[in-house]
C-alpha positions in Angstrom: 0.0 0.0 0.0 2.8 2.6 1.2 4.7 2.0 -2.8 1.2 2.5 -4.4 0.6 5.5 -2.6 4.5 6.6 -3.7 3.5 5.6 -7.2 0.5 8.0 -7.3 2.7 10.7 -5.7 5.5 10.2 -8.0 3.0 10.6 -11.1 1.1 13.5 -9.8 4.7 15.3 -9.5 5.9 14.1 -12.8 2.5 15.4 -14.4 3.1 18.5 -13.7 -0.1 19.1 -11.2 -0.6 22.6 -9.4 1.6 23.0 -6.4 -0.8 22.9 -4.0 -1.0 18.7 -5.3 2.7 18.7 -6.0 3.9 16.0 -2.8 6.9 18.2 -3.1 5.9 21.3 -2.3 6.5 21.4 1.0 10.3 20.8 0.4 10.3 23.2 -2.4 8.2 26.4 -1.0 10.4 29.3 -0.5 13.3 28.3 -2.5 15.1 29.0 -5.8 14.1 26.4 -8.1 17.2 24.5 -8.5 16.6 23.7 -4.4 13.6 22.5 -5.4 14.3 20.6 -8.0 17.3 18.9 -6.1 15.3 18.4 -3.2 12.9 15.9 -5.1 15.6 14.2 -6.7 16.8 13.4 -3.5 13.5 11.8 -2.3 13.0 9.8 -5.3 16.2 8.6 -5.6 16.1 7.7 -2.4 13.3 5.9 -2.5 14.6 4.0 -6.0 17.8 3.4 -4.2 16.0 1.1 -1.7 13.6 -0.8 -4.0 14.4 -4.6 -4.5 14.5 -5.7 -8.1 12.6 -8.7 -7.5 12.2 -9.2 -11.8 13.4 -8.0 -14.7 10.9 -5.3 -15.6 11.2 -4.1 -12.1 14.8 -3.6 -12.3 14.1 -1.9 -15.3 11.5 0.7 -13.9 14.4 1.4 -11.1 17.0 1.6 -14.1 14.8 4.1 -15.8 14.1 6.0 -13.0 17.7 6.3 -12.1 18.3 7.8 -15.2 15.5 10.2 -15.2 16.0 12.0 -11.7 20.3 11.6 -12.8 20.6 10.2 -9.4 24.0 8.7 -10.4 25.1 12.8 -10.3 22.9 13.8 -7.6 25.5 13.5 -4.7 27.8 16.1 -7.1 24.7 18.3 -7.9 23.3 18.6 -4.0 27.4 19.6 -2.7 27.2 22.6 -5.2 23.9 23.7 -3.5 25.2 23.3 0.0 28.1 25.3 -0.8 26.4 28.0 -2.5 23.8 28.3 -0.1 25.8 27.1 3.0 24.4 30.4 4.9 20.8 30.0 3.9 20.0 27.3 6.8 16.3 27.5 5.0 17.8 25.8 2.0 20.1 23.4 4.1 17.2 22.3 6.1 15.2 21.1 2.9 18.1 19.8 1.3 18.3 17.5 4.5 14.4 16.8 5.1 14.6 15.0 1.3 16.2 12.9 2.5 14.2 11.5 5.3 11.3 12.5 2.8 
């Protein structure tokens, strides 16, 4: 039940639904986009990350999904934003709640 309700999450964000039904909007609100942007990339990678391949069209959803959100770069792209925005503990803080997102 809890990946089905991810699942419809994850499609309502890629949709490109209002904010008030993006599932990211609360990491996102009163940042500059690129905070936003990384912040969600954080929480679906994470959540990818930690899915079992348990077939071969499963491990392909994750392998696409990977390659969608660029998580393989996402550590890279998430140090850039910490050090640019290192005194904006606003942008820190929802850099760090993606991940327990």
């Amino acid at each position: 039940m809890l990946r089905f309700k991810f699942y419809v999450l994850l499609a309502l964000a890629a949709s490109g639904v209002h904010a008030e039904e993006d599932p990211f909007a609360d990491l996102k609100k009163g940042h500059p986009k690129e905070v936003g942007a990384v912040a969600e990339r954080i929480a679906v990678c994470n959540h990818f990350a930690g899915e079992e391949p348990y077939d071969a069209e499963r491990r392909q959803e994750i392998a696409d999904a990977m390659k969608k959100y660029r998580c393989g770069r996402l550590d890279k792209d998430e140090a850039g934003l910490r050090k640019r925005y290192k005194d904006n503990p606003g942008v820190l803080e929802a850099l760090q709640k993606a991940h327990d997102w």
